[in-house]
N, CA and C atoms of all chains as a GROMACS GRO file, in nm:
protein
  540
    1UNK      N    1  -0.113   0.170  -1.753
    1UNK     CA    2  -0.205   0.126  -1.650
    1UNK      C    3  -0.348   0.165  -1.684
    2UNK      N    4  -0.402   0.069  -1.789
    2UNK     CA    5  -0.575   0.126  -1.771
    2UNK      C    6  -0.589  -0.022  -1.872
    3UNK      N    7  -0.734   0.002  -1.836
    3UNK     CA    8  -0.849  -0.132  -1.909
    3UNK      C    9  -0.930  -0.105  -1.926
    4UNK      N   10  -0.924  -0.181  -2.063
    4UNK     CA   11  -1.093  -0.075  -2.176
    4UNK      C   12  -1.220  -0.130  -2.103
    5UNK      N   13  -1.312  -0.043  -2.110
    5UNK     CA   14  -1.456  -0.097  -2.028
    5UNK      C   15  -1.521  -0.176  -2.066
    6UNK      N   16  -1.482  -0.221  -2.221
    6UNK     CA   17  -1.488  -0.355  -2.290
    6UNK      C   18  -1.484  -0.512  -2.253
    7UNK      N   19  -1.343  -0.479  -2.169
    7UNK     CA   20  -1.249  -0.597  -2.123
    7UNK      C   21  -1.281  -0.603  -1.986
    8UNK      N   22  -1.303  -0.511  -1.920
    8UNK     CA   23  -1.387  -0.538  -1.751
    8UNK      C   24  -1.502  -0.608  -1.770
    9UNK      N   25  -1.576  -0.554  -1.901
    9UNK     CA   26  -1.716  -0.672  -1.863
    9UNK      C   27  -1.756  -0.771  -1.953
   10UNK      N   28  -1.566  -0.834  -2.025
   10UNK     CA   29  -1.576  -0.984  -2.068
   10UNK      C   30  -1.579  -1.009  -1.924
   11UNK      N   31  -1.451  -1.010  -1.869
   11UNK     CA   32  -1.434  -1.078  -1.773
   11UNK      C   33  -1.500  -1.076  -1.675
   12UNK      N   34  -1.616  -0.991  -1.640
   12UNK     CA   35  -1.689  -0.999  -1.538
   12UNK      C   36  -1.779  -1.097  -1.573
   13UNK      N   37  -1.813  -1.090  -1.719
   13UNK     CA   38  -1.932  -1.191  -1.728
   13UNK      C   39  -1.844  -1.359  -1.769
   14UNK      N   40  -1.750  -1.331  -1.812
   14UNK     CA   41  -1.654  -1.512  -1.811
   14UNK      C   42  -1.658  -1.548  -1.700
   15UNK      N   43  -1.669  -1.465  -1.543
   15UNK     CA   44  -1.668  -1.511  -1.436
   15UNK      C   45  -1.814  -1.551  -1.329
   16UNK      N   46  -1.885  -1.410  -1.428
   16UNK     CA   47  -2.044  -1.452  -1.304
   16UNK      C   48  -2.136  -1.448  -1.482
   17UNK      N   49  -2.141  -1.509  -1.541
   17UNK     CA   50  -2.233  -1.521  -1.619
   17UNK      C   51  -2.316  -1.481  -1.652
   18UNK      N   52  -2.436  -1.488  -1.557
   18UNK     CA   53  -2.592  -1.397  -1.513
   18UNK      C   54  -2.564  -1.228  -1.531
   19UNK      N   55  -2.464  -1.228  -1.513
   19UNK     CA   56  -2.453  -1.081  -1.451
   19UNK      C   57  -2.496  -0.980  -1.538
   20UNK      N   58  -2.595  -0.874  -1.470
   20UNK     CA   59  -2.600  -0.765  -1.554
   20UNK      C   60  -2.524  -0.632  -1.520
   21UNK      N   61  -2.467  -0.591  -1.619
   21UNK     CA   62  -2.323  -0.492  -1.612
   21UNK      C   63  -2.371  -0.345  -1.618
   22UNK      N   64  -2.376  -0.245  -1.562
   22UNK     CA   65  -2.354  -0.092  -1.600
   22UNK      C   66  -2.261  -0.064  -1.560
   23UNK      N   67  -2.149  -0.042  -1.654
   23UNK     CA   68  -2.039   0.035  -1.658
   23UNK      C   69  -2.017   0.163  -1.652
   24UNK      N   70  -1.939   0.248  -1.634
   24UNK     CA   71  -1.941   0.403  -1.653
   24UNK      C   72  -1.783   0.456  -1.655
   25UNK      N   73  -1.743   0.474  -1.745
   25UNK     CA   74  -1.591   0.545  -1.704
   25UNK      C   75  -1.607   0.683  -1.679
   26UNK      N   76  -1.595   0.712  -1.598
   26UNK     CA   77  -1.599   0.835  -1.467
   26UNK      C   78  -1.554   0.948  -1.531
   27UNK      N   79  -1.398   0.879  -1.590
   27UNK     CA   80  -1.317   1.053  -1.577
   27UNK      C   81  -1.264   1.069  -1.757
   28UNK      N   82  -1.294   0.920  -1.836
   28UNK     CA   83  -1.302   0.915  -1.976
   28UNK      C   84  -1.112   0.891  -2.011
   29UNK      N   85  -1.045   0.833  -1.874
   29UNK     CA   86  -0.922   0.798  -1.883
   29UNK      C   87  -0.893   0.671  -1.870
   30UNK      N   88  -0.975   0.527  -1.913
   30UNK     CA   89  -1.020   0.417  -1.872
   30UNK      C   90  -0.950   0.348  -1.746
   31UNK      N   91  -0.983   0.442  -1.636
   31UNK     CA   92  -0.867   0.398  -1.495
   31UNK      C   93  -0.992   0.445  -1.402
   32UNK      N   94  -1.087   0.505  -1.430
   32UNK     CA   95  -1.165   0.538  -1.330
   32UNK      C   96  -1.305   0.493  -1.333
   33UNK      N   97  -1.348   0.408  -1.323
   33UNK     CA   98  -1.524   0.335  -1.366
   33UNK      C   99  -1.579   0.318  -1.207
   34UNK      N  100  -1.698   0.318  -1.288
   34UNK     CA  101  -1.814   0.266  -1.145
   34UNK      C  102  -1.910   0.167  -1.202
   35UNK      N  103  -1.947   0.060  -1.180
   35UNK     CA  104  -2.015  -0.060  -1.196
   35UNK      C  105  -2.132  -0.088  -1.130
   36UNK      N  106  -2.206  -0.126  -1.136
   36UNK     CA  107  -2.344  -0.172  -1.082
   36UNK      C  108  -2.358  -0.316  -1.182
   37UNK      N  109  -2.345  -0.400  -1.044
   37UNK     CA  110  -2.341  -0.547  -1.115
   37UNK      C  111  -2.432  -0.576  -1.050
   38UNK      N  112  -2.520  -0.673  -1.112
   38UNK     CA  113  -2.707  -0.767  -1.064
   38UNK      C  114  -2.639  -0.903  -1.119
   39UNK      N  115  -2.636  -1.010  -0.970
   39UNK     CA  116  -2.628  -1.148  -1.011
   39UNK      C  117  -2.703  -1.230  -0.908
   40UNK      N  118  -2.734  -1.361  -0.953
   40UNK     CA  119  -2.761  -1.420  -0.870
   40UNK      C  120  -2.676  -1.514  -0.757
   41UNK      N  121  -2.518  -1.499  -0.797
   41UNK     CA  122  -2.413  -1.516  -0.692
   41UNK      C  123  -2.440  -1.486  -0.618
   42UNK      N  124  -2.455  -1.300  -0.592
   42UNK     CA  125  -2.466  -1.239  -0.453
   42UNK      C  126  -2.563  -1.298  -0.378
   43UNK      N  127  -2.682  -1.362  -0.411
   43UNK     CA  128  -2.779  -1.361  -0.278
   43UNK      C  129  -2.689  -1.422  -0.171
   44UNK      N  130  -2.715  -1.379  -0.077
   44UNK     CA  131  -2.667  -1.422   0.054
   44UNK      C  132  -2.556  -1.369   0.127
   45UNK      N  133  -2.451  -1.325   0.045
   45UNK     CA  134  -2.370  -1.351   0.034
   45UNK      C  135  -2.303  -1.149   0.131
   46UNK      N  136  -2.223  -1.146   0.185
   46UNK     CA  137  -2.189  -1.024   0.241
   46UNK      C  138  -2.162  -0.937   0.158
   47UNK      N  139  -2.154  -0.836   0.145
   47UNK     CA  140  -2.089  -0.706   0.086
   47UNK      C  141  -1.967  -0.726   0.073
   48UNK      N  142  -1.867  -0.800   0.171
   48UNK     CA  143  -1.697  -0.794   0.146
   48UNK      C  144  -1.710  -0.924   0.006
   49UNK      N  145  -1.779  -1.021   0.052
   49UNK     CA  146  -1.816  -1.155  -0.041
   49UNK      C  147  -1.830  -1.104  -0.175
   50UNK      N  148  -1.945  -1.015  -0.176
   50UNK     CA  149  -1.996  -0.994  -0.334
   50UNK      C  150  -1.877  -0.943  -0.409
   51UNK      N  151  -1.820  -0.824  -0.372
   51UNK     CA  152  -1.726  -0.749  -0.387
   51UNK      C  153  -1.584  -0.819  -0.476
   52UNK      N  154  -1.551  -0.933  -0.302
   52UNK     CA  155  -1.442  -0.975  -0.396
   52UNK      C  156  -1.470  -1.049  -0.490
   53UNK      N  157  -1.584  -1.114  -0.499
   53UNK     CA  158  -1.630  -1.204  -0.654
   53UNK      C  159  -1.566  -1.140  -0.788
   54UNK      N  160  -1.632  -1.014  -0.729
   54UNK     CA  161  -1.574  -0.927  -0.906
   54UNK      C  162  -1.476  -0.905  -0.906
   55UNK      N  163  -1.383  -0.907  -0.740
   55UNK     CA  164  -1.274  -0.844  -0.757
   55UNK      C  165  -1.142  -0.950  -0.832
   56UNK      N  166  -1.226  -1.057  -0.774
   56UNK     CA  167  -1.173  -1.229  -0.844
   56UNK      C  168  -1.191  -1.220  -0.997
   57UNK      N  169  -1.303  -1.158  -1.038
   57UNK     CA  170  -1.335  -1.192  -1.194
   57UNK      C  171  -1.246  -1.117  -1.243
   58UNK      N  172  -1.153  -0.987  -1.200
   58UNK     CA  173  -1.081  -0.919  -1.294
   58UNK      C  174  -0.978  -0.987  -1.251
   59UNK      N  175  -0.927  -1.103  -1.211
   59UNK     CA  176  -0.820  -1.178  -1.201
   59UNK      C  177  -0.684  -1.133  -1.195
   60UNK      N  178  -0.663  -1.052  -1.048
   60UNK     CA  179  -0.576  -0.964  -1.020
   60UNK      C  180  -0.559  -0.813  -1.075
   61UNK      N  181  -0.669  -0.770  -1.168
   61UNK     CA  182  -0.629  -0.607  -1.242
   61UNK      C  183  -0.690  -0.510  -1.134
   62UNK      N  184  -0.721  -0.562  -1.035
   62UNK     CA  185  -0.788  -0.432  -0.959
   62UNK      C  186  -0.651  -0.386  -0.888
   63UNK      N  187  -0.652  -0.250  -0.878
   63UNK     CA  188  -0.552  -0.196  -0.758
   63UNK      C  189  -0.384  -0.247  -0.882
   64UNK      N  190  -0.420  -0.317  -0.993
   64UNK     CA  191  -0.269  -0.284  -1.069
   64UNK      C  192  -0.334  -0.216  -1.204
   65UNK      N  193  -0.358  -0.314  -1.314
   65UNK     CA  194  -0.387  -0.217  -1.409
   65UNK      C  195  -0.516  -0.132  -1.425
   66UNK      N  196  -0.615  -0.142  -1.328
   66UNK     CA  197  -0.724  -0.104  -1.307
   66UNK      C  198  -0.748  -0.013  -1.186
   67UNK      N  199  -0.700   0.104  -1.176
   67UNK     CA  200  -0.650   0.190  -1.051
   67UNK      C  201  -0.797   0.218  -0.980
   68UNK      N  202  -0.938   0.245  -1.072
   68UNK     CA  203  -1.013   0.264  -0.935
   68UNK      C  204  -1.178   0.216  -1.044
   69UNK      N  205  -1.212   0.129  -0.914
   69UNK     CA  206  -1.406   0.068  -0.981
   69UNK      C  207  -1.449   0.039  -0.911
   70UNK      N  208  -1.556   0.208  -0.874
   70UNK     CA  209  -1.650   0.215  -0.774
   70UNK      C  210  -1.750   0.076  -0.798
   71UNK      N  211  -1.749   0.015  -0.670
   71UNK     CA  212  -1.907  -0.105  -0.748
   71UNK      C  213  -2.001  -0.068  -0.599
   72UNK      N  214  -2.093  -0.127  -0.753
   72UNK     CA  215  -2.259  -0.125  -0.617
   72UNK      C  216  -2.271  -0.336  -0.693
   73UNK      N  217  -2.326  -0.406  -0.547
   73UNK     CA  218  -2.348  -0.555  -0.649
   73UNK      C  219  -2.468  -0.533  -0.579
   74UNK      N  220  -2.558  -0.604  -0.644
   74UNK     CA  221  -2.710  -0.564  -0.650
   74UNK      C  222  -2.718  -0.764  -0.617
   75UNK      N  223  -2.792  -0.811  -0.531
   75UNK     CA  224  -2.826  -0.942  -0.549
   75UNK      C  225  -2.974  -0.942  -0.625
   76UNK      N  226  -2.973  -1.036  -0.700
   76UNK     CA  227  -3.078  -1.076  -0.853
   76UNK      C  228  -3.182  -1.207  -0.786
   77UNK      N  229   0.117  -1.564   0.361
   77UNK     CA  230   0.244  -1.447   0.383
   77UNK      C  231   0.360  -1.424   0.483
   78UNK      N  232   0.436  -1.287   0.453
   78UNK     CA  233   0.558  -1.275   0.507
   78UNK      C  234   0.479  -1.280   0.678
   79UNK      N  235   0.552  -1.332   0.756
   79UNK     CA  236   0.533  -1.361   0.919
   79UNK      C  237   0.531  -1.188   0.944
   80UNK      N  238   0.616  -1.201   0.926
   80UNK     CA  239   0.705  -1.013   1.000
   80UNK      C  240   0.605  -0.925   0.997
   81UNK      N  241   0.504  -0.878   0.862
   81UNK     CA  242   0.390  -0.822   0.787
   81UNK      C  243   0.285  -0.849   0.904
   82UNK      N  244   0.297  -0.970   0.889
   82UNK     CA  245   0.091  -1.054   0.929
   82UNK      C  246   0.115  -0.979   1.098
   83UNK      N  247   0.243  -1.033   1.153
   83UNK     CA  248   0.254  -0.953   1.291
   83UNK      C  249   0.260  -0.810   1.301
   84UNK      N  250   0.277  -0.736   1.249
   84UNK     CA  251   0.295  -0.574   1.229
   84UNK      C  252   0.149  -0.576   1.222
   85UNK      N  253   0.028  -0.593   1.132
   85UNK     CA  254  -0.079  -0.551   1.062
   85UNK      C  255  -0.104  -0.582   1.237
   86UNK      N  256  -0.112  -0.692   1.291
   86UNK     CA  257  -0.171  -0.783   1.352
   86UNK      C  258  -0.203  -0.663   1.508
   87UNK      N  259  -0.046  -0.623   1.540
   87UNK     CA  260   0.021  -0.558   1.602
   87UNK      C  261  -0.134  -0.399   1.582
   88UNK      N  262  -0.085  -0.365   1.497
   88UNK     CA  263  -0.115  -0.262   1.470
   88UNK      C  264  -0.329  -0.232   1.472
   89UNK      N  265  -0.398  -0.363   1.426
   89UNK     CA  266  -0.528  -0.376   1.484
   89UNK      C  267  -0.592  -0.387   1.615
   90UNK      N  268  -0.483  -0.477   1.672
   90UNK     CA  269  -0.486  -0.489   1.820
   90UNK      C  270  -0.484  -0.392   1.917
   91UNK      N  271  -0.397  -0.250   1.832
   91UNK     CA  272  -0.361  -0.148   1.925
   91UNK      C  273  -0.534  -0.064   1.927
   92UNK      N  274  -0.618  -0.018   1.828
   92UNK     CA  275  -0.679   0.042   1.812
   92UNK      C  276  -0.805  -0.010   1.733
   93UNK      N  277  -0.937   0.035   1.789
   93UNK     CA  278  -1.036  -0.007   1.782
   93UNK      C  279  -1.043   0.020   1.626
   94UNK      N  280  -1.056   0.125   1.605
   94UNK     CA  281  -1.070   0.164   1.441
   94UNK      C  282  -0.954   0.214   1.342
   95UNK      N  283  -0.906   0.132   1.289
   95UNK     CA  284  -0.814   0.131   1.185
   95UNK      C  285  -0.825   0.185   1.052
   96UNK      N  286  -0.781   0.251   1.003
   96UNK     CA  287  -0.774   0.306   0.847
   96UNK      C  288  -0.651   0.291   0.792
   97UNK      N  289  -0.617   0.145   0.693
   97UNK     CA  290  -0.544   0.161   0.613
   97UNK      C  291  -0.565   0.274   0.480
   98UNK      N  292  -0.451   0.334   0.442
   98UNK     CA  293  -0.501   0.482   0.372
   98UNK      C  294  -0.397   0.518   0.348
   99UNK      N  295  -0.448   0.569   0.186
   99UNK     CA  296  -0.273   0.677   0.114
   99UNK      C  297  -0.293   0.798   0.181
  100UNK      N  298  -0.144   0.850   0.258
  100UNK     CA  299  -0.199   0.952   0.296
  100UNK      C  300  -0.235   0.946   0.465
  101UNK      N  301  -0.266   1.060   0.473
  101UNK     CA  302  -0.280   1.074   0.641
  101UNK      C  303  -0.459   1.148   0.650
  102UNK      N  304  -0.499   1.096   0.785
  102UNK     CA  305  -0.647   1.160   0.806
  102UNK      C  306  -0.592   1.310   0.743
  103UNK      N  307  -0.508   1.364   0.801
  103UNK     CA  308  -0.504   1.560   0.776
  103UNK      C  309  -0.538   1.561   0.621
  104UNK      N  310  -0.402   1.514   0.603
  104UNK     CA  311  -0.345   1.500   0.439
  104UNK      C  312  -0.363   1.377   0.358
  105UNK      N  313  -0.481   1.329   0.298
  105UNK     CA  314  -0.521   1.222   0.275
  105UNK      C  315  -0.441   1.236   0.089
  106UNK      N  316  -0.405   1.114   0.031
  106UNK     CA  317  -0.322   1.092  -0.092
  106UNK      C  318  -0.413   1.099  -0.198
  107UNK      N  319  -0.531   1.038  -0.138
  107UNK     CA  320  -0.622   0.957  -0.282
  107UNK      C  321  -0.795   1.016  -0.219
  108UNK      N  322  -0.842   1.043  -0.350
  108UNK     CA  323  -0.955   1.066  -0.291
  108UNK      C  324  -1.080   0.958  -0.209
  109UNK      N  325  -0.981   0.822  -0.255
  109UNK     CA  326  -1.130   0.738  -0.202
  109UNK      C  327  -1.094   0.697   0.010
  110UNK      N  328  -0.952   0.716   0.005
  110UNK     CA  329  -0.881   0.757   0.075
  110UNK      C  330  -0.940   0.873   0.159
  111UNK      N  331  -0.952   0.945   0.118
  111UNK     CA  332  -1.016   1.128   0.179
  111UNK      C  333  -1.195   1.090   0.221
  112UNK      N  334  -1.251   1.003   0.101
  112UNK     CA  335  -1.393   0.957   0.131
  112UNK      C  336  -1.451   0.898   0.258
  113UNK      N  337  -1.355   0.794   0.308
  113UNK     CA  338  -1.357   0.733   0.457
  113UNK      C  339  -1.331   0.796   0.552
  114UNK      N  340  -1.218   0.895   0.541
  114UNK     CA  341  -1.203   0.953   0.682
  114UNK      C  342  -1.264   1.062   0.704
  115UNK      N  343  -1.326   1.120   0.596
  115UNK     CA  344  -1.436   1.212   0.622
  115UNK      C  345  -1.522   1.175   0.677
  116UNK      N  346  -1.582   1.000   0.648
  116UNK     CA  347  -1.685   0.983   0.693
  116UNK      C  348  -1.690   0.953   0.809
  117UNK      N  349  -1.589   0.882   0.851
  117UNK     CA  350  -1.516   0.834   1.019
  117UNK      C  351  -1.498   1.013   1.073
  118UNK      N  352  -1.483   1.098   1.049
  118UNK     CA  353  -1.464   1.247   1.086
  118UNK      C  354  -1.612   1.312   1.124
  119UNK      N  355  -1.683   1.290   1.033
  119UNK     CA  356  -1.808   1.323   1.045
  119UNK      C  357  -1.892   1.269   1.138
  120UNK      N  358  -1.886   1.113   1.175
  120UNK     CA  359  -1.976   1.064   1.269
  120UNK      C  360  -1.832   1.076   1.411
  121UNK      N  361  -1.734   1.161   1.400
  121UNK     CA  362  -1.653   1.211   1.592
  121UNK      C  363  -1.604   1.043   1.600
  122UNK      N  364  -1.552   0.974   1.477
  122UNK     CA  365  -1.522   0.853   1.571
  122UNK      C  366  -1.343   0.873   1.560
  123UNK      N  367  -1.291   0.856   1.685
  123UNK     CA  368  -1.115   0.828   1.713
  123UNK      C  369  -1.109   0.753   1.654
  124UNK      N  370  -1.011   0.716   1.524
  124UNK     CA  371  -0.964   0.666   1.427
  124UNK      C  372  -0.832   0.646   1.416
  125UNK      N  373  -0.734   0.551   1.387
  125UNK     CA  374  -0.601   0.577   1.416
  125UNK      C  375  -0.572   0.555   1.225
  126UNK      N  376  -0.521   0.647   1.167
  126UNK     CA  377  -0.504   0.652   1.033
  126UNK      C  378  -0.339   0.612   0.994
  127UNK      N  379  -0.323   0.447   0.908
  127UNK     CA  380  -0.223   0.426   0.882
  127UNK      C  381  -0.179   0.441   0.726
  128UNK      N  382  -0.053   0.522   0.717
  128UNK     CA  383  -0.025   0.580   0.588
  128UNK      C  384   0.092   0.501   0.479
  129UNK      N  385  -0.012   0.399   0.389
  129UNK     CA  386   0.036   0.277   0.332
  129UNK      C  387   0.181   0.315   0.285
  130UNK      N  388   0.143   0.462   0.212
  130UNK     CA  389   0.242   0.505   0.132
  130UNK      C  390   0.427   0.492   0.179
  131UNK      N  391   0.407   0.478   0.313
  131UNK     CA  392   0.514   0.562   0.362
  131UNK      C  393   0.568   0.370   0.393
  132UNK      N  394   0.524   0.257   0.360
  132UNK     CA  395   0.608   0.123   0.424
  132UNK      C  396   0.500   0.020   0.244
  133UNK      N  397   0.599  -0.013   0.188
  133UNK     CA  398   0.521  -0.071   0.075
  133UNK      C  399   0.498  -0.210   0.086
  134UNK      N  400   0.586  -0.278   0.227
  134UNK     CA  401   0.567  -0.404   0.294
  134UNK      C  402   0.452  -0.441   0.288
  135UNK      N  403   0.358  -0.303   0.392
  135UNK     CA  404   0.262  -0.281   0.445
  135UNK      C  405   0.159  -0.263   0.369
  136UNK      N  406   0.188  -0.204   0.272
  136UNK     CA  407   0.088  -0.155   0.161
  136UNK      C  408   0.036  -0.288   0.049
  137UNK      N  409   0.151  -0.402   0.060
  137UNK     CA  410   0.122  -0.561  -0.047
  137UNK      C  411   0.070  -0.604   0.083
  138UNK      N  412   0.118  -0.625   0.216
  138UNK     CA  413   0.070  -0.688   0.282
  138UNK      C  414  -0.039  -0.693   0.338
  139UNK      N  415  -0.100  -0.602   0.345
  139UNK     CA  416  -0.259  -0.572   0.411
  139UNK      C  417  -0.324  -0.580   0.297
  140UNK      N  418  -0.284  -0.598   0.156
  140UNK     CA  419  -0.397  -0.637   0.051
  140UNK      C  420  -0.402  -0.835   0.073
  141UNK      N  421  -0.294  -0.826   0.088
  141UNK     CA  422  -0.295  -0.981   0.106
  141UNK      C  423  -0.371  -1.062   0.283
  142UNK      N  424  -0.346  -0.978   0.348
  142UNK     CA  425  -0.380  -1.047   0.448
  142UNK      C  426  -0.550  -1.049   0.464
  143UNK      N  427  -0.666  -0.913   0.385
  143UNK     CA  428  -0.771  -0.903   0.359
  143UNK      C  429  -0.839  -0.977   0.284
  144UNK      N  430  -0.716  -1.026   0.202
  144UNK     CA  431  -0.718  -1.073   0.047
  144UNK      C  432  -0.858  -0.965   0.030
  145UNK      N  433  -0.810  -0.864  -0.031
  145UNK     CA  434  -0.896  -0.711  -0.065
  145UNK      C  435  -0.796  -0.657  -0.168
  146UNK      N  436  -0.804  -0.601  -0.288
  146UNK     CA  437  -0.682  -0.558  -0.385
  146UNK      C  438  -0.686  -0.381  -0.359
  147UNK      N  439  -0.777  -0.319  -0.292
  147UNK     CA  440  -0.743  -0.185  -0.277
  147UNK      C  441  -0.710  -0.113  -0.127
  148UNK      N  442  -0.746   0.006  -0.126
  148UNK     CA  443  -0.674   0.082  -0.007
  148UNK      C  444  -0.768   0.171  -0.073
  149UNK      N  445  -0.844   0.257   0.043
  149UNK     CA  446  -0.839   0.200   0.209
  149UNK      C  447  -0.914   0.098   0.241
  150UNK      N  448  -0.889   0.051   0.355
  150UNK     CA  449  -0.957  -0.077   0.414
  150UNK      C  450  -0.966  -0.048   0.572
  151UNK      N  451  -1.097  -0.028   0.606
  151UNK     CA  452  -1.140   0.017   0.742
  151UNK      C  453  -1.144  -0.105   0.832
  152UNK      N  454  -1.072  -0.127   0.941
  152UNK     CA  455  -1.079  -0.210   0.992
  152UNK      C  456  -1.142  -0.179   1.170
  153UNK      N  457  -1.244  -0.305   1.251
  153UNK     CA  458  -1.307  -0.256   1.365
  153UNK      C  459  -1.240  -0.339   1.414
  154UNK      N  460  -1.235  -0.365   1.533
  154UNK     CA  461  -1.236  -0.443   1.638
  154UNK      C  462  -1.130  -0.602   1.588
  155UNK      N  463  -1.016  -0.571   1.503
  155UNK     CA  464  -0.982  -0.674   1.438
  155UNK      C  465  -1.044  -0.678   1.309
  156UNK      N  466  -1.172  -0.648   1.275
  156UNK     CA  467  -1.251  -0.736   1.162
  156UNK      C  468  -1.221  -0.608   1.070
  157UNK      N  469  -1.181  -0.688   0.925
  157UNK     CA  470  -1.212  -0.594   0.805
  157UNK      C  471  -1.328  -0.600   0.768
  158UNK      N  472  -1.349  -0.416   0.776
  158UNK     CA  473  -1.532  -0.404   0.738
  158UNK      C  474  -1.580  -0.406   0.616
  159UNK      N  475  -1.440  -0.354   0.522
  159UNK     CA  476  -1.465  -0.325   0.377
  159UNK      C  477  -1.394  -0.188   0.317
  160UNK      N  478  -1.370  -0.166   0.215
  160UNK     CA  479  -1.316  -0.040   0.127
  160UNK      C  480  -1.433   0.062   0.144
  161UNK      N  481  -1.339   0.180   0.024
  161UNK     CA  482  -1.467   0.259   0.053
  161UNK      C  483  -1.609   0.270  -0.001
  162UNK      N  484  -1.592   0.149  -0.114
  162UNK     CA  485  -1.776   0.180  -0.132
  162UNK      C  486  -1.850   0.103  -0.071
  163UNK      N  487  -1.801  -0.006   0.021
  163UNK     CA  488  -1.935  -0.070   0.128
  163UNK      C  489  -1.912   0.028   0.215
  164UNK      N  490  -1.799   0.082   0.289
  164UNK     CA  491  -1.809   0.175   0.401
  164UNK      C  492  -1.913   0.298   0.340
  165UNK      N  493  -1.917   0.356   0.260
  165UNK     CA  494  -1.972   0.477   0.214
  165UNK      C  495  -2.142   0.429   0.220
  166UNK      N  496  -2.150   0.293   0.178
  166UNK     CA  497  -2.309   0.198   0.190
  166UNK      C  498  -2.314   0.210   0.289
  167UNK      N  499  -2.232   0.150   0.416
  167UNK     CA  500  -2.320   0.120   0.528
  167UNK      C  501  -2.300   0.283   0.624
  168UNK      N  502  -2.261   0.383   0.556
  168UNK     CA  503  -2.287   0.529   0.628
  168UNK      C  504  -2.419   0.552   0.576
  169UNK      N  505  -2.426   0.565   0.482
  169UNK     CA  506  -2.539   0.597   0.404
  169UNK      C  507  -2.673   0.538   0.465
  170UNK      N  508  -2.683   0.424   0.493
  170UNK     CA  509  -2.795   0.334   0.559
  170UNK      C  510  -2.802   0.337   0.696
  171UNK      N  511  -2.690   0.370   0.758
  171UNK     CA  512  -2.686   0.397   0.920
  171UNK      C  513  -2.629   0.308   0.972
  172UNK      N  514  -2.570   0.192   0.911
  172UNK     CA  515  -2.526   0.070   0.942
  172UNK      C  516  -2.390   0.103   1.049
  173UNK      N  517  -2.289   0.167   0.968
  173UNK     CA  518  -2.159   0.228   0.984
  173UNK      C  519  -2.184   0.274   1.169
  174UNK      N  520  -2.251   0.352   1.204
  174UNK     CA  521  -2.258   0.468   1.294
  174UNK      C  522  -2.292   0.341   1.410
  175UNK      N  523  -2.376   0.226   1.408
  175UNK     CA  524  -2.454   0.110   1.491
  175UNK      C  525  -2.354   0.023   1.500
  176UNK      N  526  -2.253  -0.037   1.387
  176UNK     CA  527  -2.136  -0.102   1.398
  176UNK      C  528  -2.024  -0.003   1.496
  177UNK      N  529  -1.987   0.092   1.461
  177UNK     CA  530  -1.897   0.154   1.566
  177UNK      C  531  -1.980   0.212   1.660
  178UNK      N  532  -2.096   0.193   1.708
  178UNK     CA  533  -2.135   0.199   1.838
  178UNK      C  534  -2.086   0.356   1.868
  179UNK      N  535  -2.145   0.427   1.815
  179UNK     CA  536  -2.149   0.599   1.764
  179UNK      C  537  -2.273   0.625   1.857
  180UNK      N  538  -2.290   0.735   1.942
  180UNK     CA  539  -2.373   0.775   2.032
  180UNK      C  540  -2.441   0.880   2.024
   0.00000   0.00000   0.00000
C-alpha cells in the first residue's frame, strides 16, 4: 500500500493539466504526503469541489493505495 | 448504493446536529487525522456525536460512497457534509468552522 510521489503528480497533472504541484512525503514511507495544488479548475469552485477533483485525478488510490494526502488547492 | 447503509448514515445525521465519521472514538481516536477534528470540535465546546467507522465496515465503504469523499473523517452539520480534515482544519483556522456551527 503506497505510491511513489512520482506517480501522484503524473496523474494529477493527466487530470488538471495547469496544475502546479508541491509535493512532500511527510514521513519518507510514500503513504504519507501533503500537496499544495494551484489550478485554474478551482476558481469557483468549493473546497469539497476542489478537493474531490484531485481526489478524482488519483482515480480511486486515495483512502486504498494512498493512505494519507494532506492537500491545500490554491485557485490560479 | 446499498438501501440498508444510505438509511443507517441517513438515520444516524438526522439524529444529531454534528456528526463525526472517525477511526476510533472522540476519547480514543484510531488515526491521527481522526484525533485532528475532534480536537478541534473539542476545543471550540461543540456536542459532537462521534461515529466509530472501525467497529461496522458497511459503514465505513458506505459513508465514503454516499459523500462520494474516499477518506475518514468526514464532519457532517445539519445533514450537510462539510468536508475531511484538511478543509475542516481551513475553515477553524479562518473562523469559518466556529460561524458555521453557530459557536457562541
Amino acid at each position: 500500500m503506497s505510491l511513489k510521489l512520482e506517480e501522484i503528480k503524473i496523474l494529477i497533472k493527466k487530470a488538471i493539466p495547469d496544475a502546479e504541484i508541491n509535493i512532500q512525503d511527510l514521513a519518507g514511507d510514500e503513504n504519507h504526503y501533503s500537496a499544495t495544488i494551484k489550478s485554474k479548475i478551482f476558481t469557483g469552485k468549493s473546497k469539497i469541489e476542489q478537493h474531490k477533483l484531485v481526489y478524482k485525478a488519483l482515480n480511486g488510490k486515495m483512502g486504498n493505495e494512498l493512505h494519507a494526502l494532506a492537500l491545500n488547492t490554491i485557485e490560479n | 448504493m446499498d438501501e440498508n447503509i444510505k438509511k443507517k448514515i441517513e438515520d444516524i445525521i438526522e439524529k444529531d446536529d454534528v456528526c463525526l465519521f472517525m477511526k476510533g472514538t472522540p476519547e480514543v481516536p484510531q488515526c491521527g487525522f481522526s484525533l485532528a477534528v475532534s480536537n478541534i470540535l473539542k476545543h471550540l465546546k461543540i456536542d459532537f456525536k462521534g461515529i466509530n467507522i472501525l467497529e461496522d465496515n458497511n459503514l465505513r465503504e458506505g459513508i465514503k460512497q454516499y459523500s462520494d469523499w474516499p477518506t475518514i473523517p468526514q464532519l457532517y452539520f445539519k445533514k450537510k457534509f462539510l468536508g475531511g480534515c484538511d478543509i475542516v482544519k481551513e475553515m477553524f483556522e479562518k473562523g469559518e468552522l466556529k460561524k458555521i456551527l453557530n459557536v457562541k
